[in-house]
C-alpha positions as CSV (number, residue, x, y, z in Angstrom):
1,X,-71.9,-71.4,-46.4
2,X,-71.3,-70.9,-42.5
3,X,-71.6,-75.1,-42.1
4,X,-67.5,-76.0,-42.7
5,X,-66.8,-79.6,-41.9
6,X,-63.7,-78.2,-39.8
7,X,-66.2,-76.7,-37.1
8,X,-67.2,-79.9,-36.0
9,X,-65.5,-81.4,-33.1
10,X,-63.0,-83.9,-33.8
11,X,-64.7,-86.1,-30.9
12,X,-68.0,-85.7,-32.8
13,X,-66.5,-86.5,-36.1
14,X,-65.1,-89.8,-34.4
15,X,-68.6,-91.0,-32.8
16,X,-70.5,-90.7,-35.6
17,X,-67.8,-92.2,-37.9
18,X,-67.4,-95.1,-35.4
19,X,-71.6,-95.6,-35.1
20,X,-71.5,-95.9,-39.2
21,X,-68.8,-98.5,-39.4
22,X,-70.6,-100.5,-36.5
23,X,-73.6,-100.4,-38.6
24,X,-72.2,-101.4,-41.7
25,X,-70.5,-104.0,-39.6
26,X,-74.0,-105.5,-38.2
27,X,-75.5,-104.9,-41.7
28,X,-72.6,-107.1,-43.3
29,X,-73.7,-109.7,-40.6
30,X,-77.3,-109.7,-41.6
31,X,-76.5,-110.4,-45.5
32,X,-74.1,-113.1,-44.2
33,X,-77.1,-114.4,-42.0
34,X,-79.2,-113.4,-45.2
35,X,-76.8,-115.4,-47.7
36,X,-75.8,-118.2,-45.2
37,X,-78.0,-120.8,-46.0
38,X,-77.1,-120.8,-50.3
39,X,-73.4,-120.6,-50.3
40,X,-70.7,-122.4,-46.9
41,X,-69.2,-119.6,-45.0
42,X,-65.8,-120.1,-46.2
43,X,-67.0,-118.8,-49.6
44,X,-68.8,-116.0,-47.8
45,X,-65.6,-115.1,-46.2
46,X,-63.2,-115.3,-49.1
47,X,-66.0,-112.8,-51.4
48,X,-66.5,-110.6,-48.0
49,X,-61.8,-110.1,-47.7
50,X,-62.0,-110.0,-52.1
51,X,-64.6,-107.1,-52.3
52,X,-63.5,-105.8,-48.7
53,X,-60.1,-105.2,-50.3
54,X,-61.9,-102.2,-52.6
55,X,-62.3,-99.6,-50.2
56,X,-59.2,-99.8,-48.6
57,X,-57.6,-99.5,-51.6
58,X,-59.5,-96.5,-52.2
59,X,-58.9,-94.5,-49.5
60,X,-55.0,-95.3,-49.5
61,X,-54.8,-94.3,-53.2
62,X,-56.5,-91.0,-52.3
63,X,-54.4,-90.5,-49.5
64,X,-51.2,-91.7,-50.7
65,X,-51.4,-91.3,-54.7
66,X,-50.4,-93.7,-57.0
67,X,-46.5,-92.0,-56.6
68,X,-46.4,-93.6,-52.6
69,X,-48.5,-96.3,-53.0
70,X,-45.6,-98.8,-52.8
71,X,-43.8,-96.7,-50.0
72,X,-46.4,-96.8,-48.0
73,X,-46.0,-100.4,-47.7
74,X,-42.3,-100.9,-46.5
75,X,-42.6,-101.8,-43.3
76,X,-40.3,-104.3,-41.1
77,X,-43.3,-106.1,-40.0
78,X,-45.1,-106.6,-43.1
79,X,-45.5,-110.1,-42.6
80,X,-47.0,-109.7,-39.3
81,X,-49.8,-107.6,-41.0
82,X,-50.5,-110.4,-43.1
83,X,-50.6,-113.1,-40.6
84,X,-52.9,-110.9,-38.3
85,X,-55.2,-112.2,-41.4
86,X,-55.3,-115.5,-40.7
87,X,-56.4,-114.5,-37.3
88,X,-59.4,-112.8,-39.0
89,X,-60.1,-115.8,-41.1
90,X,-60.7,-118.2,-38.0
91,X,-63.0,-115.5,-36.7
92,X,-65.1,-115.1,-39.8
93,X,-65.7,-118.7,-40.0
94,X,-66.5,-119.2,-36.2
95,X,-68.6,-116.0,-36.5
96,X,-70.2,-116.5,-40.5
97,X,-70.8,-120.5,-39.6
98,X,-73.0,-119.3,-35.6
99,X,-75.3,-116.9,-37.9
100,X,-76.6,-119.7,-39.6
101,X,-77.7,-121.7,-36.3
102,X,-78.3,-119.3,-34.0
103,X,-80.7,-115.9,-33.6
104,X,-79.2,-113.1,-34.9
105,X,-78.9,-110.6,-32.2
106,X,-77.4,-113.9,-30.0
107,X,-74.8,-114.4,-32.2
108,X,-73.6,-110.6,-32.2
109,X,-74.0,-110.2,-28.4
110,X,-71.9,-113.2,-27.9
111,X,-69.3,-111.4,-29.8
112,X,-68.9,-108.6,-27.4
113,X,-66.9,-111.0,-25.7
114,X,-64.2,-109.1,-27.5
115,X,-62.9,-106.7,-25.0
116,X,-62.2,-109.4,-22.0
117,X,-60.1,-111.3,-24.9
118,X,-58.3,-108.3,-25.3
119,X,-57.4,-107.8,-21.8
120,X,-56.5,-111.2,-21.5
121,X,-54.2,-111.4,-24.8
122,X,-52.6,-108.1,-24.1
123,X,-50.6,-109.9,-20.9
124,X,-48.7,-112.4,-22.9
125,X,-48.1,-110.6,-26.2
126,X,-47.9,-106.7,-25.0
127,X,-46.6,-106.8,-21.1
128,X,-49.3,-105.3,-20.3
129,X,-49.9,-105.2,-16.3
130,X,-53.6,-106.2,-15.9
131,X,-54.8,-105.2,-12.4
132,X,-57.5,-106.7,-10.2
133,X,-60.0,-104.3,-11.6
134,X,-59.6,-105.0,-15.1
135,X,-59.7,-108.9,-14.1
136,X,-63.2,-108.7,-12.5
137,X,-64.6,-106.9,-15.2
138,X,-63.0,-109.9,-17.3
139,X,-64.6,-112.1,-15.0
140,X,-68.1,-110.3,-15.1
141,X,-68.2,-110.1,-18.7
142,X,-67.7,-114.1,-18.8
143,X,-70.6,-114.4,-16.3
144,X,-72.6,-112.5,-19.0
145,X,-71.5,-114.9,-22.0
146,X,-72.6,-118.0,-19.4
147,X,-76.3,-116.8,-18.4
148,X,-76.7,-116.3,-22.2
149,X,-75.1,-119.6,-23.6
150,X,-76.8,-121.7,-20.7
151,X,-74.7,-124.4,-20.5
152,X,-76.5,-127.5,-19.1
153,X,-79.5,-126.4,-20.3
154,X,-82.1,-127.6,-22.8
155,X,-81.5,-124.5,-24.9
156,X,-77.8,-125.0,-24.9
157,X,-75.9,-125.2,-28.5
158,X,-72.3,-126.2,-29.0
159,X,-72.9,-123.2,-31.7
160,X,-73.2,-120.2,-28.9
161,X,-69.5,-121.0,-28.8
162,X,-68.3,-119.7,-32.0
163,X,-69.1,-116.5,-31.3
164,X,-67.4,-116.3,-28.2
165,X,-64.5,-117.8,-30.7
166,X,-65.0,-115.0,-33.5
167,X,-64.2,-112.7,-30.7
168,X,-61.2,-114.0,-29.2
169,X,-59.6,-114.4,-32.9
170,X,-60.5,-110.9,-33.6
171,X,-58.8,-109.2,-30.2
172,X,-56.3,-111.4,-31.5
173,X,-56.2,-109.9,-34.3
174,X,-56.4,-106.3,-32.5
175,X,-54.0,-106.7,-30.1
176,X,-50.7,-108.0,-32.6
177,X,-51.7,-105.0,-34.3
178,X,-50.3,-103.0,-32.1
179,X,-46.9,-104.5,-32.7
180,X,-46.3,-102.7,-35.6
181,X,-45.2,-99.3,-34.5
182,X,-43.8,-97.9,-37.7
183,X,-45.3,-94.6,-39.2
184,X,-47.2,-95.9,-42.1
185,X,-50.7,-95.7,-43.1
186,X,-53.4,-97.4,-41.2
187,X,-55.2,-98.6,-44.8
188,X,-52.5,-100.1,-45.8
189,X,-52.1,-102.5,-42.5
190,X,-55.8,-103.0,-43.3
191,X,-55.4,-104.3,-46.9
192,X,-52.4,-106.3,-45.7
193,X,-54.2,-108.3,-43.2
194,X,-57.7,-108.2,-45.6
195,X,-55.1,-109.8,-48.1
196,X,-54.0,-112.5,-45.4
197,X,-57.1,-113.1,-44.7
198,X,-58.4,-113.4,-48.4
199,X,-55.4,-116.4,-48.5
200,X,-56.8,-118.0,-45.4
201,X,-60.4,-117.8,-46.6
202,X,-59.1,-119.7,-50.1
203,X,-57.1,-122.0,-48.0
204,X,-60.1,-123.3,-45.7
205,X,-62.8,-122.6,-49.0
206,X,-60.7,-125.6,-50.7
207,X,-60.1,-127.7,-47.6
208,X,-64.2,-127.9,-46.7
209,X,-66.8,-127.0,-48.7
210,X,-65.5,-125.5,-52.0
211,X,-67.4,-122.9,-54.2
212,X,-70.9,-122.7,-55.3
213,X,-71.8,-120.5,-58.2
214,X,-73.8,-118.0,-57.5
215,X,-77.0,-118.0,-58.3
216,X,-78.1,-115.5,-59.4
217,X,-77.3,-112.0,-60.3
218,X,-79.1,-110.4,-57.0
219,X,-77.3,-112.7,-55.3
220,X,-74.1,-111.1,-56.7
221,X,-75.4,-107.7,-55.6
222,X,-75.9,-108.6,-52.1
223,X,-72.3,-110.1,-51.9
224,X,-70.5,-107.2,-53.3
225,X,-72.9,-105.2,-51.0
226,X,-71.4,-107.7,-48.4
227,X,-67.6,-106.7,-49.2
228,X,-68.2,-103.2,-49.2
229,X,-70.1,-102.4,-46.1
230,X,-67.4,-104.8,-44.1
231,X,-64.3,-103.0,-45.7
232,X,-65.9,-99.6,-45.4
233,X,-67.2,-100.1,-41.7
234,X,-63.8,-101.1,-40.8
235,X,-62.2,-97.8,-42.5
236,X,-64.7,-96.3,-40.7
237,X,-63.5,-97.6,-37.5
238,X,-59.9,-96.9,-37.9
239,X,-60.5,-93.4,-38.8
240,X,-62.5,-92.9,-35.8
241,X,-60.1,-94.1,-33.7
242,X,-57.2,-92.1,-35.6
243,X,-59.0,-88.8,-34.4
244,X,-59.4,-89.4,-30.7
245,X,-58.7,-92.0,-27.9
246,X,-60.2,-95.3,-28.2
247,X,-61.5,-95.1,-24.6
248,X,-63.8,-92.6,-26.3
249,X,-65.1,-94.3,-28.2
250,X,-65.4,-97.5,-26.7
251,X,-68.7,-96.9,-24.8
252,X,-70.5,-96.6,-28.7
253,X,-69.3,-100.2,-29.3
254,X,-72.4,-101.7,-27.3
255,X,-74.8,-99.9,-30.0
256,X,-73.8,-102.7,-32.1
257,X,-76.0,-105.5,-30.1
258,X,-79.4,-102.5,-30.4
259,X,-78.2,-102.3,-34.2
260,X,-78.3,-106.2,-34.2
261,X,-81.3,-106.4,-32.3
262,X,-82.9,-104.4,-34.9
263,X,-81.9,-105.4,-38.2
264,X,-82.6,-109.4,-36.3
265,X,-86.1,-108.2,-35.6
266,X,-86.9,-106.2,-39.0
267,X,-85.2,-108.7,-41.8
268,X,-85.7,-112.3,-39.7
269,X,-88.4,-111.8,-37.5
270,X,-86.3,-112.3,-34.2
271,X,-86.3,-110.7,-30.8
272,X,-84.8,-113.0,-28.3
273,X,-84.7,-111.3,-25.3
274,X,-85.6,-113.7,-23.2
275,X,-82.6,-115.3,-24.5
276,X,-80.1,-112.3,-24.1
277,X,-81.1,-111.0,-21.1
278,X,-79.8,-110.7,-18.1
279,X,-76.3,-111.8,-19.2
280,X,-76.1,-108.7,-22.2
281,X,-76.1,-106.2,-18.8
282,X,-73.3,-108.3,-17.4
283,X,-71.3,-108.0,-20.8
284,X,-71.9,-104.8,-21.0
285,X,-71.0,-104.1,-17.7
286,X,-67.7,-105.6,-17.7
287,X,-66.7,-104.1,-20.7
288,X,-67.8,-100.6,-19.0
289,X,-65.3,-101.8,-16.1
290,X,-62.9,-102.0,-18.0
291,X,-63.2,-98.6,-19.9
292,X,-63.5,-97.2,-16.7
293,X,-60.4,-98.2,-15.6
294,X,-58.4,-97.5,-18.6
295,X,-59.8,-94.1,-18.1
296,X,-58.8,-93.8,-14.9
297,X,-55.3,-95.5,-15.1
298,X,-54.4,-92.3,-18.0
299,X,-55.7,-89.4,-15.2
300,X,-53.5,-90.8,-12.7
């Protein structure tokens, strides 16, 4: 056979593995949306860490074997892996709790704010030196979040916040993670922080809501279908960025709001452009700024 896996580019290999995990990313969202109304979202995100644990598991066996499977967790910082969960707890339930009140596609976009909370969290916890360039795009991204949230307006909903909360829990999330600067595997980090986020799921589950039994045995199906397409789109992602810059790979990010639009408009009947637009160009815009820069920082 003359079609070997290595003769593909490593930059192609990393787009199309970073456009599968943002798609199995959205589609996790749609079965949450999907789910949302039957069982609170604290369950939702206790069973999304529990079966999201699996295919990290997977892929660090196979990598690792059974022999370095416990090596490949000593690390100094160990318990800042795990505590980068709770981070990713308070973003599931900001994020898993707008789904249910708000149009699909809207709660994704609103998301995206992710990149301006990076910038901003990387001054304070990094030392990073954020320059008027990247502050505008900051700036214009927010813009963005405002036209589509319409505060003041009839259609304004305290909801359109959560999002915009999701995504600042998740940089946070993102930017501790690069505190850990030892040489170990990036899945097992992952199952680390999926297992401190699994605790902090529990925690709230039995502070709120509680469990409901499920239902019923498709039910079941479409939350282990849940777990695995969020644990495998974010081993997806992580590989992707493993085999090339992320500044690469950053532009692909934004195919996550069409991939939203989409699944909103095929499973739930929703297209609210008139909603999204024009603030989704400003979002997008500023977080192009900001690629642009970081791009242009590196040449120099």
């Amino acid at each position: 056979m003359a079609f070997a896996s290595k003769s593909i580019p490593p930059i192609l290999k990393a787009v199309a593995l970073s456009l599968c995990g943002i798609f199995l990313l959205d589609s996790m969202g749609a079965i949450i949306k999907h789910l949302g109304p039957h069982y609170p979202a604290p369950q939702l995100s206790t069973l999304r860490n529990l079966f999201g644990l699996v295919p990290s598991l997977i892929v660090l066996l196979a990598s690792v074997g059974f022999a370095g499977f416990a090596a490949s967790f000593r690390m100094r910082r160990w318990k800042l892996a795990i505590g980068r969960g709770f981070f990713v707890t308070f973003a599931q339930f900001c994020f898993y709790t707008s789904l249910l009140h708000l149009e699909y596609a809207t709660a994704t976009t609103l998301s995206f704010a992710g990149p301006m909370f990076v910038t901003a969290f990387s001054v304070p916890v990094l030392g990073d030196r954020v320059g008027v360039w990247r502050w505008s795009a900051v700036l214009i991204g927010f813009a963005g979040l405002i036209m589509i949230m319409q505060p003041g307006s009839d259609v304004f909903s305290l909801y359109a916040l959560l999002p915009v909360l999701a995504a600042a829990g998740y940089a946070a999330s993102a930017v501790t993670v690069r505190l850990i600067t030892e040489p170990v595997p990036s899945a097992s980090i992952n199952l680390l922080s999926t297992f401190g986020a699994l605790i902090g799921a529990v925690g709230v589950m039995l502070a709120t809501d509680g469990y409901v039994p499920i239902a019923s045995a498709l039910d079941l199906a479409w939350i282990i279908a849940m777990g695995a397409a969020g644990g495998t789109g974010v081993l997806f992602l992580i590989m992707a960025y493993r085999l090339t810059k992320p500044s690469n790979l950053a532009p692909f990010d934004y195919f996550g709001i069409l991939f939203a639009l989409a699944l909103g408009w095929i499973f739930f009947d929703e297209m609210p452009l008139d909603r999204l637009l024009p603030g989704v160009v400003f979002i997008v815009a500023g977080g192009a700024l900001i690629i642009w820069r970081e791009r242009r920082q590196k040449a120099e």
